[in-house]
C-alpha positions as semicolon CSV with decimal commas, in nm:
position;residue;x (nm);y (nm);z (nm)
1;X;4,500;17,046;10,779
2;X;4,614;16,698;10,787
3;X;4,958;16,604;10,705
4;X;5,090;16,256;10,747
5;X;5,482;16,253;10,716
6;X;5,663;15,919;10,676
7;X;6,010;15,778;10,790
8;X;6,166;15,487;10,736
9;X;6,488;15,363;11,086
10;X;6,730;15,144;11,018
11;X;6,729;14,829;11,313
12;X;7,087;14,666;11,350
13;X;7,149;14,396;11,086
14;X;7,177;14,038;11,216
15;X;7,414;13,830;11,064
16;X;7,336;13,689;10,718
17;X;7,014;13,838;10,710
18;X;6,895;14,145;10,524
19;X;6,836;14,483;10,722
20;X;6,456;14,467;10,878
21;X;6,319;14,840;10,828
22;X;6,015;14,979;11,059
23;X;5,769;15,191;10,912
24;X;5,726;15,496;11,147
25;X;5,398;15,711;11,097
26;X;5,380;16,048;11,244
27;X;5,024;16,151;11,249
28;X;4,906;16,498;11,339
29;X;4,579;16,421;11,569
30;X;4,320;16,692;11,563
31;X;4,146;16,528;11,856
32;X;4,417;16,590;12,123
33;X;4,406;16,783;12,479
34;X;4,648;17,060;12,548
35;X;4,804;16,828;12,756
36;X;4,883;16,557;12,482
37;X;5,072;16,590;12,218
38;X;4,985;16,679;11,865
39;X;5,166;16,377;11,672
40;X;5,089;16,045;11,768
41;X;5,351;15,813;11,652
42;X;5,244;15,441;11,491
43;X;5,531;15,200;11,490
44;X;5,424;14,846;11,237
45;X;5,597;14,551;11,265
46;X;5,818;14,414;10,965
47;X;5,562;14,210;10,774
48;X;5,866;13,953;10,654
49;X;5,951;13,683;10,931
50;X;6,299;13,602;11,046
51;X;6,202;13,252;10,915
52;X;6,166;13,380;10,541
53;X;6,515;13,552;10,590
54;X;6,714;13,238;10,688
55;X;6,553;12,974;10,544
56;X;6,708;12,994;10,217
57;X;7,006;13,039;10,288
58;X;6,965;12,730;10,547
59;X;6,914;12,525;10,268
60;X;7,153;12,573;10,087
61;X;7,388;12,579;10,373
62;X;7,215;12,194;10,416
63;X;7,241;12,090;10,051
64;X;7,638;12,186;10,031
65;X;7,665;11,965;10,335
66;X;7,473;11,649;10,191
67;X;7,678;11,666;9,870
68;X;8,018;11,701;10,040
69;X;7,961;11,410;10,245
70;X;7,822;11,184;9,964
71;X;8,156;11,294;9,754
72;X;8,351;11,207;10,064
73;X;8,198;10,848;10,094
74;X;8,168;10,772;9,716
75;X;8,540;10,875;9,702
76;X;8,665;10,643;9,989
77;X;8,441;10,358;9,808
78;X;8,555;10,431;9,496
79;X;8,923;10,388;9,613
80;X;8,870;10,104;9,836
81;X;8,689;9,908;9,533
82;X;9,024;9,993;9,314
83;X;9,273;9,853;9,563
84;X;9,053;9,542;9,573
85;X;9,073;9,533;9,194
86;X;9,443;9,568;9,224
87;X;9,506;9,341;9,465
88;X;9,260;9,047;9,297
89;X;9,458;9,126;8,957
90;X;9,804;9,079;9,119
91;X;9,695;8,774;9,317
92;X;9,552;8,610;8,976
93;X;9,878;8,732;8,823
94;X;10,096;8,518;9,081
95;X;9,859;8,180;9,018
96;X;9,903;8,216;8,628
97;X;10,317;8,284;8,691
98;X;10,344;7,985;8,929
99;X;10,082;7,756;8,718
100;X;10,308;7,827;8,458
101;X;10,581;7,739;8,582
102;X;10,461;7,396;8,692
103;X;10,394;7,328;8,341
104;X;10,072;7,539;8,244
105;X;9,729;7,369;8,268
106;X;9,792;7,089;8,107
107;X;9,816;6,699;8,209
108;X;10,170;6,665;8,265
109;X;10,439;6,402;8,460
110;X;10,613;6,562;8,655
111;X;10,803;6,291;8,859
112;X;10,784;5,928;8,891
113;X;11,073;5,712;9,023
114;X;11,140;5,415;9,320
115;X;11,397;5,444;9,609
116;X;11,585;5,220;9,608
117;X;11,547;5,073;9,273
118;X;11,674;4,728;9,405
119;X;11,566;4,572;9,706
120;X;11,646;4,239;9,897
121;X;11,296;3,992;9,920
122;X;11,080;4,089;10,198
123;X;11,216;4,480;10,237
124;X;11,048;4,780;10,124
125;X;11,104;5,001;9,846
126;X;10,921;5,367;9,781
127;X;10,747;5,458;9,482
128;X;10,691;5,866;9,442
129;X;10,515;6,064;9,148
130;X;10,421;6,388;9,097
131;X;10,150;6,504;8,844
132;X;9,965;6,813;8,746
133;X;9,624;6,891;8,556
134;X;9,520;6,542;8,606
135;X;9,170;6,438;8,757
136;X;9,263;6,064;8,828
137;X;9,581;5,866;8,878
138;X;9,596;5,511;8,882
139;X;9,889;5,252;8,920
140;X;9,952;4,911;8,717
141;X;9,956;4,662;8,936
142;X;9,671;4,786;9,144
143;X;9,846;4,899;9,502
144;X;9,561;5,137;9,638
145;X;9,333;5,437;9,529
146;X;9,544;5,696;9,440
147;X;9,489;6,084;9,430
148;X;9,632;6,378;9,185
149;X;9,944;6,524;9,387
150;X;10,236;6,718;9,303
151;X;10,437;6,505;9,519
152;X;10,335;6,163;9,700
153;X;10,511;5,817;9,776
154;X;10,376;5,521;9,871
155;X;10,577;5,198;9,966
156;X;10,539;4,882;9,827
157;X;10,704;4,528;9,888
158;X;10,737;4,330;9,571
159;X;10,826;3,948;9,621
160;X;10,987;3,959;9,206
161;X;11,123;4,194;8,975
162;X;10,829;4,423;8,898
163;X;10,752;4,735;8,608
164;X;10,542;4,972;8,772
165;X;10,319;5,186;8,499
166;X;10,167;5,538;8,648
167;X;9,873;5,691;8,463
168;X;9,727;5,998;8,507
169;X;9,449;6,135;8,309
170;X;9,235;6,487;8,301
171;X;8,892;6,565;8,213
172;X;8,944;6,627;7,813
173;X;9,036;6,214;7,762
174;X;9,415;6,317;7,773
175;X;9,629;6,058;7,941
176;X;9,979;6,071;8,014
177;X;10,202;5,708;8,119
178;X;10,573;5,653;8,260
179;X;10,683;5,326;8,387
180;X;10,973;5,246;8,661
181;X;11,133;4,919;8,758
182;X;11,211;4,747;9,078
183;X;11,441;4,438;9,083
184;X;11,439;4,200;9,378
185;X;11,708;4,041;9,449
186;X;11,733;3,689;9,618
């Protein structure tokens, strides 16, 4: 009579994996001497890698690690982008508050007067102006090419009494005039 009996051992658990079980076969042999036993024993080997086991688990181990490095980085952009903003904003901020206080955007005078306003013949006297918004300044009579500043002097030596007329225009055909005297005395 043949009876085949099966058992089923426990091998130790590794860590994170599922417990690998070894099918054990006892097999009564009809075909064995005195000598030998009865039951030969038939030991298979699990038929599920160790691969199969941890690979899953692997992966997700790999995925959790890719997305909390891309929230790491996207979060350190993210806030370095805002202080940018922040800082652009409160530097534009600044220009409008000091434009504004200069007089805005528009063509404006600010300052045009001579030092002294009476010279001897022959000495010098200093003309200064001051303008803002304008593209072009010129000076009646002609003394040389002038540029927009908020502050510049030049010096001039009239030989008579002489009105000097600043004009400043911008780019939208505004223009904007003052006029300052110098007397020369003899």
């Amino acid at each position: 009579m043949r009876s085949n009996l099966t058992r089923s051992t426990n091998i130790p658990k590794r860590a994170g994996s599922k417990p690998l079980h070894h099918d054990t076969r006892v097999v009564r042999s009809h075909t064995a001497t005195p000598r030998q036993s009865r039951y030969a024993v038939s030991v298979t080997k699990p038929s599920v890698s160790l691969l199969r086991h941890t690979l899953p688990f692997l992966t997700i181990a790999l995925l959790a690690a890719v997305v909390y490095d891309g929230w790491v980085f996207y979060s350190r952009w993210s806030h370095a982008r805002q202080v940018e903003r922040t800082q652009q904003e409160t530097e534009a901020a600044d220009a409008r508050k000091a434009l504004d206080m200069l007089g805005g955007g528009s063509l404006r005078l600010l300052s045009f007067y001579a030092t002294p306003g009476v010279i001897r013949r022959g000495d010098h006297a200093s003309l200064c102006f001051g303008v803002i918004g304008a593209q072009s300044v010129r000076m009646e009579p002609a003394i040389k090419a002038l540029h927009p500043a908020l502050s510049d002097c030049l010096q001039v030596s009239p030989t008579k009494d002489t009105d000097y007329k600043l004009i400043a225009e911008d780019g939208a055909g505004h223009s904007a005039t003052s006029t300052v005297k110098i007397r020369v005395s003899p």
